[in-house]
N, C-alpha and C positions, 0 to 999 in steps of 0.2 A: 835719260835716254839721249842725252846731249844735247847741243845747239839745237835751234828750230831752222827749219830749211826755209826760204820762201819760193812762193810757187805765185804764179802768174793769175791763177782766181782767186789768190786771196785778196782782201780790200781791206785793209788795215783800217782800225777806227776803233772807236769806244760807245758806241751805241749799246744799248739794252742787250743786244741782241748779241753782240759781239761779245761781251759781259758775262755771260749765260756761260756754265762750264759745259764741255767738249759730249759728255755723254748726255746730258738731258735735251739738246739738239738732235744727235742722234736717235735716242731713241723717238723724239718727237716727229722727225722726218720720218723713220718705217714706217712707224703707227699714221703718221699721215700717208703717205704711200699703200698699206694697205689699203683705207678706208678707202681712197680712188681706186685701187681695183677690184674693188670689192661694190662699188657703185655700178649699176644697172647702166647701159652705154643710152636707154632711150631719155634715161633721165635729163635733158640735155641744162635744165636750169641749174641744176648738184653742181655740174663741172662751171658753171658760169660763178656761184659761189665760191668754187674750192680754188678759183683764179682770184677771186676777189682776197681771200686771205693771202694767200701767196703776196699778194699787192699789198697785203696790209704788213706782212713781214718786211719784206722789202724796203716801205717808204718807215717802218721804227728802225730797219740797220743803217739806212741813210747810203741806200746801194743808188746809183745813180741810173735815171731811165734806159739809157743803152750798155748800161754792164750787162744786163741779162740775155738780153737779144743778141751779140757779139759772141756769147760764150754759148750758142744754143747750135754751133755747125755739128756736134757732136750727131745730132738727133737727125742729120740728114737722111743718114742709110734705113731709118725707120722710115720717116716722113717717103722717099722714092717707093720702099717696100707696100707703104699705105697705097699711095697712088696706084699702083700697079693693080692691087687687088680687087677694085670695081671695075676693072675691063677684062680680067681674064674671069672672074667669079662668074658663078652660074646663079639659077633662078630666075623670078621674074627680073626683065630687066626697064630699065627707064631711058631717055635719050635726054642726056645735059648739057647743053651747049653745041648739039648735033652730034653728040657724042653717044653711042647706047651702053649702058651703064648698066652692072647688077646691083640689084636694089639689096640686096642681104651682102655684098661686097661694099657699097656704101656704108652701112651699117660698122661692118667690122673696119673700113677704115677711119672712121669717125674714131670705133672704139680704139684702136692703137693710137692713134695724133694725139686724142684729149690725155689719157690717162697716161703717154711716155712724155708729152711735153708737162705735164701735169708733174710727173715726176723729178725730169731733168731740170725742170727749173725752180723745185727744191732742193738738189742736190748740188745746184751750182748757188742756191741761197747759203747752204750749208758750207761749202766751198770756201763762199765770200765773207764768211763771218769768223770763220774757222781756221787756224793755221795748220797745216796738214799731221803734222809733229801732235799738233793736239788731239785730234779725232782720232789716230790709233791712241793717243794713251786715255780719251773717251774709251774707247772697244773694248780695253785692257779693261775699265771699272767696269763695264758691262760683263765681262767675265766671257769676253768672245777668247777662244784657244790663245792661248802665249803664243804658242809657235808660229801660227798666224800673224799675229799682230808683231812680231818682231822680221821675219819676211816680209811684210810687208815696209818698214821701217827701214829694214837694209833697201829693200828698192828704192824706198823714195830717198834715201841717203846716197848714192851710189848710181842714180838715174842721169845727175848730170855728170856724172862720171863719164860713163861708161857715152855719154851723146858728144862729150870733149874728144873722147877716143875716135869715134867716128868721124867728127868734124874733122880730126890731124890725118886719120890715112887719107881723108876725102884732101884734103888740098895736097898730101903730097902722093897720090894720083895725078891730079890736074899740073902740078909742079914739073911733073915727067911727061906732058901733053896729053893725059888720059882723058878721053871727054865720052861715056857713054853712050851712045845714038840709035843704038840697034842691038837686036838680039845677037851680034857678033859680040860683044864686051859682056854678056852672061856670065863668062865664065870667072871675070876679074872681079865681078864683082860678088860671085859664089866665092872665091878665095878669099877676097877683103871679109866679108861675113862668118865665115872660119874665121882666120885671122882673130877677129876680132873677140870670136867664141872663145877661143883660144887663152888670149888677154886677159879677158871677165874672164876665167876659168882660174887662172891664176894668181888673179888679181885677188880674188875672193881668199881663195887658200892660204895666202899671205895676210888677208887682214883677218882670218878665223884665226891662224897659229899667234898674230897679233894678239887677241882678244884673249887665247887661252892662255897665253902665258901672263897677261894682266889679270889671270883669276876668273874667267869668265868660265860661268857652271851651266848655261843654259836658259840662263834668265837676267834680262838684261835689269841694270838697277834705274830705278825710278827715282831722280833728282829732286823734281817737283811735282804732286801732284796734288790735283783742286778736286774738293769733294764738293758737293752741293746741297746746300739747304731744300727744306721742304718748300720754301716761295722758289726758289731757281724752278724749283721740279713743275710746280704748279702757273711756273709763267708759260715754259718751255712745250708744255701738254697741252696746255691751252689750243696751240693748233688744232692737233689732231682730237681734241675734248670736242671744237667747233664744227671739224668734217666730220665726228662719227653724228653731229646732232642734226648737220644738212643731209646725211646720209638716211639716219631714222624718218627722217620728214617727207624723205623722197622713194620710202619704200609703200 
């Protein structure tokens, strides 16, 4: 599938964890990822566990204390949505800091914080171990759709493409004194956005006619790929082997 791209969460290294081929991560993250939503929200000690492993992942890939917290802005528009919902939620209510509070609004934002940062900060573990190139040709041994997984492959191929594109109309906007300040410049920048559309539009069509004429039938060739022994699989599940057992204990 060609060169590897790099991407800004990955953390290059040679750790256990980093070691571990592309699909038995993956599927160890779902399977972990269910078992926290699939965890009871009163259970509150499960999720004080299920951070403790995440912790234990972490200090074996040799991720450094503030990579995770750095890369967690993602989970904002969750975190504001949590908040929101013990002030407008109904039922009995409580007063917390002089604040009157619904108590079953507490509850469900507990439950969205634990179990989305629960999640996202396996997925940027996953992220950090994992070169992006690698995890779809994981998806691909998983036997997730081709068409999928090769879409997804032109994007992440093609992504800083297409933000290079953006960056040259932006500076030569600004080149010709453009500076947008107000909903007067809407419309230059609904045109730059065409434009742009326009480009990727074409751009694509050119490297598809590319591809076909190199012999491309609809399935891209696989240069290198790592399959995984029965110890990778059984290091890799070990995660989610741990949460389904904090899971049973806490039902």
């Amino acid at each position: 599938m060609g060169s590897g791209h790099a991407h800004r969460l990955y953390l290059p290294g040679g750790s256990p964890v980093h070691r571990l081929p592309a699909q038995c991560k993956l599927l160890a993250v779902v399977g972990f990822a269910l078992v926290v939503v699939a965890t009871p929200r009163e259970r509150l000690w499960a999720f004080a566990a299920y951070a403790l492993l995440l912790a234990g992942v972490a200090a074996a890939a040799r991720i450094p204390p503030a990579f995770v917290p750095r890369r967690m802005v993602v989970e904002l528009p969750f975190m504001l949505f949590a908040f929101l919902i013990p002030v407008i939620g109904l039922g009995e209510r409580t007063v917390v800091l002089g604040v009157s509070l619904s108590v079953p609004g507490l509850w469900a934002a507990w439950n969205i914080l634990a179990k989305a940062t629960l999640g996202v900060v396996a997925s940027i573990l996953l992220a950090a171990t994992t070169e992006p190139r690698a995890v779809l040709l994981g998806a691909q041994r998983l036997r997730v759709p081709g068409l999928l997984v090769q879409i997804a492959m032109f994007m992440l191929r093609y992504l800083d493409v297409i933000m290079d594109e953006m960056r040259r109309m932006r500076i030569a906007r600004e080149s010709r004194g453009f500076q947008a300040r107000d909903l007067r410049h809407l419309p230059v920048i609904a045109r730059s956005a065409g434009a742009l559309f326009i480009r990727s539009y074409e751009r694509g069509e050119r490297v598809h006619l590319a591809m076909l004429s190199r012999g491309y039938s609809g399935q891209m060739p696989i240069i290198d790929d790592i399959s995984a022994t029965a110890a990778q699989w059984a290091v890799a599940l070990a995660l989610p082997a741990a949460a389904l057992a904090v899971l049973g204990l806490s039902l």
